[in-house]
VOMI-214327 format. One record per residue (C-alpha): residue in three letters; chain; x, y, z. Coordinates in pm, 1 decimal. Example, Ala and Ser with C-alpha at 12.3 -4.5 7.8 and 13.67 -1.06 7.14 Angstrom:
2
- residuo, cadena, u, v, w
- ALA, A, 1230.0, -450.0, 780.0
- SER, A, 1367.0, -106.0, 714.0
# end
This chain:
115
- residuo, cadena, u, v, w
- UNK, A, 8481.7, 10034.2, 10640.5
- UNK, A, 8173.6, 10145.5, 10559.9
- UNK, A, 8059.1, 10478.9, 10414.1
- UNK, A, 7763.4, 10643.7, 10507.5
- UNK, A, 7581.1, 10834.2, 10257.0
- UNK, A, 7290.9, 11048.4, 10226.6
- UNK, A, 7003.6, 10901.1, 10081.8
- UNK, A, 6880.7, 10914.0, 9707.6
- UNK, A, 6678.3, 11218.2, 9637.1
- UNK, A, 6778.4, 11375.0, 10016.0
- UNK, A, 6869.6, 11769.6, 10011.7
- UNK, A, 7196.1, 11834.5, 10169.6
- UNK, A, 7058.2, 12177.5, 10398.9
- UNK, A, 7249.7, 12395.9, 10610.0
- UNK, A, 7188.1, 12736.8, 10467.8
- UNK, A, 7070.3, 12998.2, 10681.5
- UNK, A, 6730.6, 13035.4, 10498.7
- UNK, A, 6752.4, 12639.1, 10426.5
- UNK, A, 6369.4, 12512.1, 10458.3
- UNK, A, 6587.3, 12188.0, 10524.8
- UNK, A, 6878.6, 12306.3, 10801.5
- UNK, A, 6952.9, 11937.1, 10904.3
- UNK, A, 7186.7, 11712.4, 10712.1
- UNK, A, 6948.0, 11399.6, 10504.3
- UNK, A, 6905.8, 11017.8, 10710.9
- UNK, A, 7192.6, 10857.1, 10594.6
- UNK, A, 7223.2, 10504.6, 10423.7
- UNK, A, 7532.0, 10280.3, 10469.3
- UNK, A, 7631.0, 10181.4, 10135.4
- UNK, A, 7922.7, 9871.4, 10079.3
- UNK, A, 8228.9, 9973.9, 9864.6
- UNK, A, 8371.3, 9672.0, 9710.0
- UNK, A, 8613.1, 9815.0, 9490.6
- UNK, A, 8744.2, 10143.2, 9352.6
- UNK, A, 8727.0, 10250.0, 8958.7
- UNK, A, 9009.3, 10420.6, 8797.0
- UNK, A, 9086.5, 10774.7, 8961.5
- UNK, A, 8922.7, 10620.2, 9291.1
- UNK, A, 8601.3, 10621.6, 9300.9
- UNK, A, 8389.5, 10381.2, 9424.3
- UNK, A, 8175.3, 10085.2, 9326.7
- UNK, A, 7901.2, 10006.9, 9558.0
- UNK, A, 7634.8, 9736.4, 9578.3
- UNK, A, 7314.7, 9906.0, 9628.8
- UNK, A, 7005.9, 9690.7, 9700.5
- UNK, A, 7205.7, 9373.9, 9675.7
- UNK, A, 7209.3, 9052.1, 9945.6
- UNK, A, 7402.2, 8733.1, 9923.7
- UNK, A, 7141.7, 8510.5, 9810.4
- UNK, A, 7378.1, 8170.6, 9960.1
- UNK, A, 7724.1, 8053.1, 9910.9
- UNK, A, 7871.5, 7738.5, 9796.1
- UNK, A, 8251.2, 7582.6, 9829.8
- UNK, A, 8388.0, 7267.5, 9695.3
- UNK, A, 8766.9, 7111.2, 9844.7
- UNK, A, 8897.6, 6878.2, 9663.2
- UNK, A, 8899.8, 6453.3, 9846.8
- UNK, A, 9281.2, 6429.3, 9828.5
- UNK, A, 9412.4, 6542.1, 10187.7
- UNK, A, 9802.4, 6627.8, 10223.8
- UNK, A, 9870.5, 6660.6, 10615.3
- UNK, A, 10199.0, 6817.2, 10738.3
- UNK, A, 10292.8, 6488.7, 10862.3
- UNK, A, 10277.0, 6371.0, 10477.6
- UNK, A, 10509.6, 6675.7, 10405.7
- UNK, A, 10775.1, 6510.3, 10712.6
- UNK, A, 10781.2, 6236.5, 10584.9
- UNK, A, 10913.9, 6343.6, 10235.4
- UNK, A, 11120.1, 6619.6, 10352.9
- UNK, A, 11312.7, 6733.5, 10685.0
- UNK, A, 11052.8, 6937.4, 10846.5
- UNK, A, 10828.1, 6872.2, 11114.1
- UNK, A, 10441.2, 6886.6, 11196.4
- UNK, A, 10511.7, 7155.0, 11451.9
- UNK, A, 10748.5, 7346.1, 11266.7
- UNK, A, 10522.9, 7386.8, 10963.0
- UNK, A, 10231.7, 7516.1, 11179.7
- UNK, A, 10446.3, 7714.5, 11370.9
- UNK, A, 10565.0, 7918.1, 11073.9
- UNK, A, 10249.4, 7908.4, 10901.4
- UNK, A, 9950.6, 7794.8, 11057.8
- UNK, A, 9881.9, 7542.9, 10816.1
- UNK, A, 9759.3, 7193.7, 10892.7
- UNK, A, 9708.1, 7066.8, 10591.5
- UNK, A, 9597.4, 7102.6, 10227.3
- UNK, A, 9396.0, 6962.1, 9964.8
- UNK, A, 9479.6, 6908.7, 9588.3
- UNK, A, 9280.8, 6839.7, 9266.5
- UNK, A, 9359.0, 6491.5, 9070.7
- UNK, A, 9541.1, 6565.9, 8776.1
- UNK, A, 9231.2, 6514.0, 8544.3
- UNK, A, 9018.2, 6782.0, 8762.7
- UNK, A, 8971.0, 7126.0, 8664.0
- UNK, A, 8917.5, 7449.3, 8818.1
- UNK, A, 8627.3, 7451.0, 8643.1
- UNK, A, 8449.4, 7143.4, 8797.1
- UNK, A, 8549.6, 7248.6, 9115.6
- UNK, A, 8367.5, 7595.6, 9042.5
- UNK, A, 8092.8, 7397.6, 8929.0
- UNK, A, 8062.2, 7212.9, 9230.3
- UNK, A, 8041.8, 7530.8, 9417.2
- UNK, A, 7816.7, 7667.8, 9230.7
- UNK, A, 7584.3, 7367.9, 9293.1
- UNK, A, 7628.8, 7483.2, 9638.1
- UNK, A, 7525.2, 7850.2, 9577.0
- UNK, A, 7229.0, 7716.4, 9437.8
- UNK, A, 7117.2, 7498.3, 9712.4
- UNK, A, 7167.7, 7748.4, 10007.7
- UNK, A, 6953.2, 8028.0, 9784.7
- UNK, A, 6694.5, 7787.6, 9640.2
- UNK, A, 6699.1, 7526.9, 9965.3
- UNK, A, 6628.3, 7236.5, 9737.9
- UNK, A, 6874.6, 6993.2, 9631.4
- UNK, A, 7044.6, 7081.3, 9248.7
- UNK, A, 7170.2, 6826.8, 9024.4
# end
């Protein structure tokens, strides 16, 4: 949900000798989390510049996971919707793969390729 607020340096009016008796344009404003006793942090002038993922090469199907164990394709999916996952080597960190990402974020904001 999004909140609508009045804009910065509006007059809330309404008074009967209010020079202002309508309430101020209002601005919609994007909570994306609450402080301590609730209030809210908002992103104010803000846009998503471009966003980057990275999944790791190594593909485990539910097939691979029938094989192993006594479960099936369908019954997997069925129960979660999963079709299959990826996993990391042993040797690769969370931090390459957010590093790999990143590289991604950089390419969809700049649009040139990043090394």
């Amino acid at each position: 949900m999004v909140p609508l607020l009045p804009r910065s340096g509006a007059r809330l009016g309404g008074g009967p000798h209010d020079p202002h008796p309508h309430p101020p344009p209002l601005r919609r404003v994007r909570v994306i989390a609450h402080r301590a006793g609730g209030h809210p942090i908002t992103l104010q002038g803000v846009r998503v510049a471009g966003t980057g993922s990275h999944l790791p090469a190594n593909v485990v199907t539910n097939a691979d996971f029938a094989r192993k164990l006594d479960t099936t394709d369908e019954w997997i999916r069925s129960r979660t919707g999963i079709r299959e996952r990826r996993f990391a080597a042993p040797d690769v960190a969370s931090s390459h793969m957010g590093t790999a990402a990143a590289r991604g974020v950089r390419f969809h904001a700049s649009g040139k390729r990043v090394s």
